[in-house]
Biotite code that builds the C-alpha atoms (Angstrom):
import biotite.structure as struc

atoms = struc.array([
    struc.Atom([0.000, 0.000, 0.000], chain_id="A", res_id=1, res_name="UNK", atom_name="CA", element="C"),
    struc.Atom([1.081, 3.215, -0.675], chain_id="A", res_id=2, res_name="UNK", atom_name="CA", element="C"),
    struc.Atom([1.838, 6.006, 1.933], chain_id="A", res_id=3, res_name="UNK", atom_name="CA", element="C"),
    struc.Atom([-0.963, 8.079, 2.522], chain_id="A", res_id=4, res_name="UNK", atom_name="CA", element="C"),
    struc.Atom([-0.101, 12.116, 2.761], chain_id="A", res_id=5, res_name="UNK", atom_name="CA", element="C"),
    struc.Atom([-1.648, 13.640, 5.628], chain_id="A", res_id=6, res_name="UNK", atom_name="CA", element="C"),
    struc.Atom([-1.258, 17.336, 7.723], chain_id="A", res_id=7, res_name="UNK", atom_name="CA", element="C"),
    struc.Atom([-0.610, 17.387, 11.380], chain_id="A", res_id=8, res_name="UNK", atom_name="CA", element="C"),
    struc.Atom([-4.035, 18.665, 11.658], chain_id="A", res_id=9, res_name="UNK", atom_name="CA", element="C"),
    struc.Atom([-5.699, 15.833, 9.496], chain_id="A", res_id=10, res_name="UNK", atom_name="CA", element="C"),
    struc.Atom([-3.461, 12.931, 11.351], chain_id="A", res_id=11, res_name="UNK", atom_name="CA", element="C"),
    struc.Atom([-4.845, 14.435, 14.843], chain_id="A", res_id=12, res_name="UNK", atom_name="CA", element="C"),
    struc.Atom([-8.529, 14.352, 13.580], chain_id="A", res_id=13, res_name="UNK", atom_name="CA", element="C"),
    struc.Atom([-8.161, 11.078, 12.564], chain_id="A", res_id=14, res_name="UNK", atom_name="CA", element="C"),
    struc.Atom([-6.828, 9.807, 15.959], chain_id="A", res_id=15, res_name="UNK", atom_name="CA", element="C"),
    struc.Atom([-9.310, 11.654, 17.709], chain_id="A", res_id=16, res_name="UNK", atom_name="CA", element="C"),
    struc.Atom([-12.144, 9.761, 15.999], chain_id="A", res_id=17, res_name="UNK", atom_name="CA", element="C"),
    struc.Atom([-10.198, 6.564, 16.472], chain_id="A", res_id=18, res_name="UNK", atom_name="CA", element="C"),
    struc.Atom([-9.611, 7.600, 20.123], chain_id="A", res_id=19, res_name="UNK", atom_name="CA", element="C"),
    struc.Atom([-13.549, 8.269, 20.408], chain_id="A", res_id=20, res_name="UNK", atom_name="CA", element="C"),
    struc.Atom([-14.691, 5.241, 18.932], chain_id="A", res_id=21, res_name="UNK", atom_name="CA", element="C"),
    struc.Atom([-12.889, 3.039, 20.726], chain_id="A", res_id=22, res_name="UNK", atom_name="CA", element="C"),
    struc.Atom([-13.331, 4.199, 24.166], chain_id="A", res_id=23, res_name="UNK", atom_name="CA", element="C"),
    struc.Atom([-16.939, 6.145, 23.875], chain_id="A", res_id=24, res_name="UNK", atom_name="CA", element="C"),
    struc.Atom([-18.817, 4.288, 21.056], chain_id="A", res_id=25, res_name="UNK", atom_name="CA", element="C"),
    struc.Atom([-17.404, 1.005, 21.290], chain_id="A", res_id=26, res_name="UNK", atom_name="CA", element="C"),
    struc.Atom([-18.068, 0.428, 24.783], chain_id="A", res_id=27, res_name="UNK", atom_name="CA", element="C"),
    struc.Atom([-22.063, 2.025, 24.684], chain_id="A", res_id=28, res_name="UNK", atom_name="CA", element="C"),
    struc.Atom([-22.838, -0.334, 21.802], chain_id="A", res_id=29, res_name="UNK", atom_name="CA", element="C"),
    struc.Atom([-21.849, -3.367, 23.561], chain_id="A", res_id=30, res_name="UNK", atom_name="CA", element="C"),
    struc.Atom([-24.328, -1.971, 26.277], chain_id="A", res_id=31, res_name="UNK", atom_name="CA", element="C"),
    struc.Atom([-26.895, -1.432, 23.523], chain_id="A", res_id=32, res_name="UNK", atom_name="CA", element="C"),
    struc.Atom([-26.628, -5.031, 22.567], chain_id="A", res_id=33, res_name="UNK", atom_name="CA", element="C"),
    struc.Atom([-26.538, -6.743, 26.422], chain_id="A", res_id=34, res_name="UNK", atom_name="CA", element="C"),
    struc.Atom([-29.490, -4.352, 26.838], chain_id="A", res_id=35, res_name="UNK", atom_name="CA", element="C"),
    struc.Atom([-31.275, -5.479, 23.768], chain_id="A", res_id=36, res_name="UNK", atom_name="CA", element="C"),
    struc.Atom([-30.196, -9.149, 24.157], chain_id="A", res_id=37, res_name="UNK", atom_name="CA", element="C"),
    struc.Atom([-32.308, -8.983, 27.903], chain_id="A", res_id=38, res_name="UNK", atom_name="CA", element="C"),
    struc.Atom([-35.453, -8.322, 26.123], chain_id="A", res_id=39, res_name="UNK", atom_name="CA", element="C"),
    struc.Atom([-35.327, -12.102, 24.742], chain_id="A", res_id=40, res_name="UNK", atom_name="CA", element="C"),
    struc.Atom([-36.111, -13.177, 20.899], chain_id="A", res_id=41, res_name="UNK", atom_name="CA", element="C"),
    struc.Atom([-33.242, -11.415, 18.943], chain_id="A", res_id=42, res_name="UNK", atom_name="CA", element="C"),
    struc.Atom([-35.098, -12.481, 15.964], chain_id="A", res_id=43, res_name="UNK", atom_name="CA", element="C"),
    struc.Atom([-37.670, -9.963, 15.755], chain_id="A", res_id=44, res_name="UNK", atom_name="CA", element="C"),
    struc.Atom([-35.805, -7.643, 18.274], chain_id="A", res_id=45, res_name="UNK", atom_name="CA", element="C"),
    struc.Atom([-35.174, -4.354, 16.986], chain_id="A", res_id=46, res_name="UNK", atom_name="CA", element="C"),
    struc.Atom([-32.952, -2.592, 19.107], chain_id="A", res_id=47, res_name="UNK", atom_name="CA", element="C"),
    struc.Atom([-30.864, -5.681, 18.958], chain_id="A", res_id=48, res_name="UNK", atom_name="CA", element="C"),
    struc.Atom([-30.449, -5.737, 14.865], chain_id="A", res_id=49, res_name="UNK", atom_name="CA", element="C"),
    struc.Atom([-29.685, -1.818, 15.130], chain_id="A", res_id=50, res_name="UNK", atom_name="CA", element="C"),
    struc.Atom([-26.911, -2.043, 17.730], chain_id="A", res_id=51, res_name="UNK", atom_name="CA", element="C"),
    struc.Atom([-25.577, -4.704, 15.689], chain_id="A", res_id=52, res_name="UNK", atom_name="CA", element="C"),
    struc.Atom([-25.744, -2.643, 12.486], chain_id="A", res_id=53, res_name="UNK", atom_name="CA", element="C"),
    struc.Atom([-23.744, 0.239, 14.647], chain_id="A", res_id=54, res_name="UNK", atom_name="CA", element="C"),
    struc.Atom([-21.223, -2.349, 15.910], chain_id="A", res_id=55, res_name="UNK", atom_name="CA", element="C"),
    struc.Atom([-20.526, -3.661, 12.487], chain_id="A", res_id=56, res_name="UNK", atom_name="CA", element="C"),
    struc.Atom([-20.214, 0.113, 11.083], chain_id="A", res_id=57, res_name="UNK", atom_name="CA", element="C"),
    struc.Atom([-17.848, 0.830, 14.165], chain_id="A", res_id=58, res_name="UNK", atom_name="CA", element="C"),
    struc.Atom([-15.630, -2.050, 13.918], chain_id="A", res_id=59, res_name="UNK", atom_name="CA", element="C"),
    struc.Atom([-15.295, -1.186, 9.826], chain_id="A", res_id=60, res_name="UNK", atom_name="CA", element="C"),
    struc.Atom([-14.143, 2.867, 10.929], chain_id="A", res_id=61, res_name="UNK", atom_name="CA", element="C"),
    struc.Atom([-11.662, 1.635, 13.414], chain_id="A", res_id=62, res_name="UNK", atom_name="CA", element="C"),
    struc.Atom([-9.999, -1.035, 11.347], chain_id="A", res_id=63, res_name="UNK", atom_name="CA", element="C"),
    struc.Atom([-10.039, 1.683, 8.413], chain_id="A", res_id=64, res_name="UNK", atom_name="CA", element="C"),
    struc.Atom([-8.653, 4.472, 10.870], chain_id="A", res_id=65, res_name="UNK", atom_name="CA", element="C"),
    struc.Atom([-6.561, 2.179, 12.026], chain_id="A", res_id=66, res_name="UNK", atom_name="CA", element="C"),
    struc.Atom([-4.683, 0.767, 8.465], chain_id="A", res_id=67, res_name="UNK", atom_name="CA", element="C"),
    struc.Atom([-4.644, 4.879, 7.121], chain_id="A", res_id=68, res_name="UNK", atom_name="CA", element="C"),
    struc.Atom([-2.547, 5.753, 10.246], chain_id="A", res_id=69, res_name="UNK", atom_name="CA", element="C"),
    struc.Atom([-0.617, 3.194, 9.804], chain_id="A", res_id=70, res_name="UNK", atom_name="CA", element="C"),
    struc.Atom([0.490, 4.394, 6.502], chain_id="A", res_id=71, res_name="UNK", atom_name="CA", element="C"),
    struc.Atom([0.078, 7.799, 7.306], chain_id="A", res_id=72, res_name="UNK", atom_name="CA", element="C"),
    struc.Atom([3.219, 10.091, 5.690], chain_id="A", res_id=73, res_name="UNK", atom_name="CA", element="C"),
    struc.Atom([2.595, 12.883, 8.021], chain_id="A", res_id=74, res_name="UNK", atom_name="CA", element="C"),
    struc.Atom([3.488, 16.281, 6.444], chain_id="A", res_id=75, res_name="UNK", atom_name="CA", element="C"),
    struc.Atom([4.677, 19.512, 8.851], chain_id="A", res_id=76, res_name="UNK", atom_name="CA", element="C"),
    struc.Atom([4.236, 22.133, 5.714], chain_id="A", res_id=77, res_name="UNK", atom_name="CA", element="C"),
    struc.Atom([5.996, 24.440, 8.488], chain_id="A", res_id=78, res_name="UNK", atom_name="CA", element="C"),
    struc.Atom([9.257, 22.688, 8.741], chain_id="A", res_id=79, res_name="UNK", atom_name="CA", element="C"),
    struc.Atom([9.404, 23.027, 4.901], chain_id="A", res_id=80, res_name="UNK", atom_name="CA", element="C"),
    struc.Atom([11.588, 25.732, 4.114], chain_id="A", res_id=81, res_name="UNK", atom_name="CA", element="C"),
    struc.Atom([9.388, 28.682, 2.513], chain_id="A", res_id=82, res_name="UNK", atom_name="CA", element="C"),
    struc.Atom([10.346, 29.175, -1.396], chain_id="A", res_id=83, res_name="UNK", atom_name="CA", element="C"),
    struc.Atom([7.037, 30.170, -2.941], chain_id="A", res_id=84, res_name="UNK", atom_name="CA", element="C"),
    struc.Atom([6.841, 26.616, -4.328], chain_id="A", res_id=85, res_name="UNK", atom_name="CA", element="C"),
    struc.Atom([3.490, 24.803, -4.263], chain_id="A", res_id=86, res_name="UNK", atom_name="CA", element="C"),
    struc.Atom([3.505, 21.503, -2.282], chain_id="A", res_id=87, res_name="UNK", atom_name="CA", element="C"),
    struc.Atom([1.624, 19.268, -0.138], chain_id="A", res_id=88, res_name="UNK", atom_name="CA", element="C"),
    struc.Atom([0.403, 21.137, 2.888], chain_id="A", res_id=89, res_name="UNK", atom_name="CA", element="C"),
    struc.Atom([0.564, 25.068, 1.710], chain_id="A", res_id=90, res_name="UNK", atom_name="CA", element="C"),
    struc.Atom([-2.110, 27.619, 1.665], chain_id="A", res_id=91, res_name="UNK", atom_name="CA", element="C"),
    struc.Atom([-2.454, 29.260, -1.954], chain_id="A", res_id=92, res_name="UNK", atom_name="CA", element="C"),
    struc.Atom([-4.059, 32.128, -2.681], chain_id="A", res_id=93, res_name="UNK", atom_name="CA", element="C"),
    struc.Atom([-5.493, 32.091, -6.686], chain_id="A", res_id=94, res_name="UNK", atom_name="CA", element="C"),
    struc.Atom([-6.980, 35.029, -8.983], chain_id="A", res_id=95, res_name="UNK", atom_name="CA", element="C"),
    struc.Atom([-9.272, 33.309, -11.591], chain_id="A", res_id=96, res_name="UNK", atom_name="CA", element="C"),
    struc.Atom([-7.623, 35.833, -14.585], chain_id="A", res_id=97, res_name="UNK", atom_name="CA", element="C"),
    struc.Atom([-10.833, 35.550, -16.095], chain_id="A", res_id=98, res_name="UNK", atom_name="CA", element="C"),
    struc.Atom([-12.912, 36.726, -13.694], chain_id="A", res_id=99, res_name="UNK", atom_name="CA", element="C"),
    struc.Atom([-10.342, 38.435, -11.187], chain_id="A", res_id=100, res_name="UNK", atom_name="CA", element="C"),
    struc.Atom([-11.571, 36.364, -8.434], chain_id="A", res_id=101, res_name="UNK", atom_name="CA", element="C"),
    struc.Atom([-9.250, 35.856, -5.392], chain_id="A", res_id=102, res_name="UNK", atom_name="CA", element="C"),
    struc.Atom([-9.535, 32.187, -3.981], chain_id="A", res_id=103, res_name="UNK", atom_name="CA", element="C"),
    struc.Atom([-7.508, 30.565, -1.373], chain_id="A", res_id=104, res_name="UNK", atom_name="CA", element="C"),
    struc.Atom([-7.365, 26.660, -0.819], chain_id="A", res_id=105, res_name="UNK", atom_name="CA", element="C"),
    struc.Atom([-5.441, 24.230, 1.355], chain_id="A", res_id=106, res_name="UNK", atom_name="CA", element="C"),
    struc.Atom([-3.791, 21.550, -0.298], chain_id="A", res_id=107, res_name="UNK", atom_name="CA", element="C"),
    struc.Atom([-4.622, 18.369, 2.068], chain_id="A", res_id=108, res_name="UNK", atom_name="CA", element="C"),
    struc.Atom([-4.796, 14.840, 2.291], chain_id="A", res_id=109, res_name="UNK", atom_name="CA", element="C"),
    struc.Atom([-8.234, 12.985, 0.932], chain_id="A", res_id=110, res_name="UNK", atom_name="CA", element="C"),
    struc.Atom([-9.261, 12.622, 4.458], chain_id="A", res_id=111, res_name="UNK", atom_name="CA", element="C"),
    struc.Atom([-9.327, 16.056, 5.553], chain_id="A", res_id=112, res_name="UNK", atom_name="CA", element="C"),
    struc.Atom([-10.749, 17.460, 1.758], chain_id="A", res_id=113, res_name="UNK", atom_name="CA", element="C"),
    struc.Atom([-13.737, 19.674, 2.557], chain_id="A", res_id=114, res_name="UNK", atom_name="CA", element="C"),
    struc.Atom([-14.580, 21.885, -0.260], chain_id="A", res_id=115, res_name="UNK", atom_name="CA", element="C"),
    struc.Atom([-16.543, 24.220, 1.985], chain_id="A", res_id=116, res_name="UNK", atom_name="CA", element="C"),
    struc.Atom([-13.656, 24.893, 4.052], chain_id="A", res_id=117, res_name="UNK", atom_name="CA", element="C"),
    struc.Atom([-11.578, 25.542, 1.358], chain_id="A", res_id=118, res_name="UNK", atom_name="CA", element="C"),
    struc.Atom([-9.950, 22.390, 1.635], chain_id="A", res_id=119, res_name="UNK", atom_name="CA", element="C"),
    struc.Atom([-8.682, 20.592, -1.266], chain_id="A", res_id=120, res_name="UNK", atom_name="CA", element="C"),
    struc.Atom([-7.210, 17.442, -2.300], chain_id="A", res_id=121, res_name="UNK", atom_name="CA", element="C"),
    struc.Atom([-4.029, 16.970, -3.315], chain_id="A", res_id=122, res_name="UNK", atom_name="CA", element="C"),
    struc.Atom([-5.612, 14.573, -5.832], chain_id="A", res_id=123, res_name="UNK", atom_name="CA", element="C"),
    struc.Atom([-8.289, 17.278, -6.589], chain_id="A", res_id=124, res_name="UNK", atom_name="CA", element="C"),
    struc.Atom([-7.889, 18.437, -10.488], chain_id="A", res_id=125, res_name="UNK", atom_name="CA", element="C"),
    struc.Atom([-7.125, 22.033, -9.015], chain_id="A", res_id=126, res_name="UNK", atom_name="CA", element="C"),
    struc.Atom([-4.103, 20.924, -6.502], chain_id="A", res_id=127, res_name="UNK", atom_name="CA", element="C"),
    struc.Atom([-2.938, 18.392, -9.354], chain_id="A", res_id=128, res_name="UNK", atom_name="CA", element="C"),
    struc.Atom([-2.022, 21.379, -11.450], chain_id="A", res_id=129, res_name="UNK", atom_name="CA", element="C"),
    struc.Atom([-0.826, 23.619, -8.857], chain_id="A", res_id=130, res_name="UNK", atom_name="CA", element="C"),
    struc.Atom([1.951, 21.433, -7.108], chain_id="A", res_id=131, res_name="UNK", atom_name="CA", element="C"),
    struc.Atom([5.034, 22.421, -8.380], chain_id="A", res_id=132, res_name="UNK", atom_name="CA", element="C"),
    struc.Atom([4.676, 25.469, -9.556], chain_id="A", res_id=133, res_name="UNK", atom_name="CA", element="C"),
    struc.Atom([5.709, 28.804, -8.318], chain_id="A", res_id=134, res_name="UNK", atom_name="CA", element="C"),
    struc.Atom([4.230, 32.410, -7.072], chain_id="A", res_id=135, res_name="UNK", atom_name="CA", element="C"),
    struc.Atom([3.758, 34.485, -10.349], chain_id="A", res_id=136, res_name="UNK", atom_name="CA", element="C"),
    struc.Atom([2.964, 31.534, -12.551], chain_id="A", res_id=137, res_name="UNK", atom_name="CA", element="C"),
    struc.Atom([-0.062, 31.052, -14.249], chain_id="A", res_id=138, res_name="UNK", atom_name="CA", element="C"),
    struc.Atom([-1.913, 27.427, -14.141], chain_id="A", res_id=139, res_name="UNK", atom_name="CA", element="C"),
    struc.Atom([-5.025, 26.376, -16.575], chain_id="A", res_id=140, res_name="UNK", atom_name="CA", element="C"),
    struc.Atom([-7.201, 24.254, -14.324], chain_id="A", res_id=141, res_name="UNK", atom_name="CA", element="C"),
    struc.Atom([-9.011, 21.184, -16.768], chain_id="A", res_id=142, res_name="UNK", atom_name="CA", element="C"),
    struc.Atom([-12.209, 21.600, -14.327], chain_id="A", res_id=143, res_name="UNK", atom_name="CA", element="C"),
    struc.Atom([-15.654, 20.098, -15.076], chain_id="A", res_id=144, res_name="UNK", atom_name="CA", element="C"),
    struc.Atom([-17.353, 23.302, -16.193], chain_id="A", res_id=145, res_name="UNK", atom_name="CA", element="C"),
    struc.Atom([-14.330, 24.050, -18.668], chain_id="A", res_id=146, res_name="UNK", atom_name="CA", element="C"),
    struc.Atom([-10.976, 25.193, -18.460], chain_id="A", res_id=147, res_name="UNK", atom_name="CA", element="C"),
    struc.Atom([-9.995, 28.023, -15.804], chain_id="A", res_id=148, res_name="UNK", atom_name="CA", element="C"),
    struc.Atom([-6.715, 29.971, -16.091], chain_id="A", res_id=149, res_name="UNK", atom_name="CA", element="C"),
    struc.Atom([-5.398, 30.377, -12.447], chain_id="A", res_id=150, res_name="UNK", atom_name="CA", element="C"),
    struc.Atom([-2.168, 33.107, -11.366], chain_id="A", res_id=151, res_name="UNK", atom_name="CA", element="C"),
    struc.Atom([-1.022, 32.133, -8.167], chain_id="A", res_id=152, res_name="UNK", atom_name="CA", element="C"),
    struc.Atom([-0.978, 34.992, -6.176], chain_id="A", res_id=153, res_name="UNK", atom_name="CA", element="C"),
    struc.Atom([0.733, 33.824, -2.826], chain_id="A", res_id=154, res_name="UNK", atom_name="CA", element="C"),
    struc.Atom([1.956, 30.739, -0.969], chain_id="A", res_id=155, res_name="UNK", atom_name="CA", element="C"),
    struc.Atom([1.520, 30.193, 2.443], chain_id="A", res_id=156, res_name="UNK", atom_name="CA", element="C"),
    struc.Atom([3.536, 27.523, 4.670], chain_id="A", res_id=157, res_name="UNK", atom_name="CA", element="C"),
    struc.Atom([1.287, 27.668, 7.531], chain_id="A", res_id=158, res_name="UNK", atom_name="CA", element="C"),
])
């Protein structure tokens, strides 16, 4: 398997969760299903088939947290010395030349990606043409609704 990039921030989220299931989640759905087992026929017992449902979807996070951690390539953008280059990790700020519209996006790990948040993927079509360049260059973006001509305005190793 290959490594899988992360931020500090992303590989902390990610053993929170683990951290939560394990010890809060975990241990209330094995009460859910003693509980549930007490009330007799687990045939037609509802609460019983739901617990089980959440203990099955619990079991699948934590082994999944647990293997992505485990190849987790971990990523300190800050101890990267700052030379206006884009890489895993950086904050870049974009003016669509078009439309001279100032974005700014995160380049992170698939796990942390939240479009909302400005988040991106480094496998995102955006990030995939971005890494590697430079401040001042200018980058055509192959994005669904057409192609968007990018200058990157500033990069951030925050």
């Amino acid at each position: 398997m290959n490594r899988v990039p992360m931020t500090v921030q992303g590989e902390q989220a990610l053993r929170e969760e683990l951290e939560r299931l394990k010890k809060v989640d975990r241990p209330r759905i094995t009460q859910a299903i003693a509980e549930a087992r007490e009330h007799g026929d687990l045939k037609e017992n509802a609460e019983y088939h739901a617990a089980r449902e959440q203990q099955s979807f619990a079991e699948g996070r934590i082994q999944e947290l647990e293997h992505k951690l485990s190849h987790a390539q971990v990523i300190d953008v800050t101890t990267i010395p700052a030379t206006g280059k884009v890489v895993f990790g950086v904050t870049v700020t974009l003016t669509d030349v078009e439309e001279e519209r100032t974005v700014t996006y995160r380049i992170v790990g698939e796990d942390e990606a939240d479009a909302k948040a400005n988040l991106i993927s480094v496998n995102s079509p955006i990030a995939r043409a971005l890494v590697g360049k430079v401040e001042g260059d200018e980058v055509t973006v192959n994005a669904p609704g057409g192609d968007v001509t990018y200058e990157i305005d500033a990069v951030e190793y925050v």
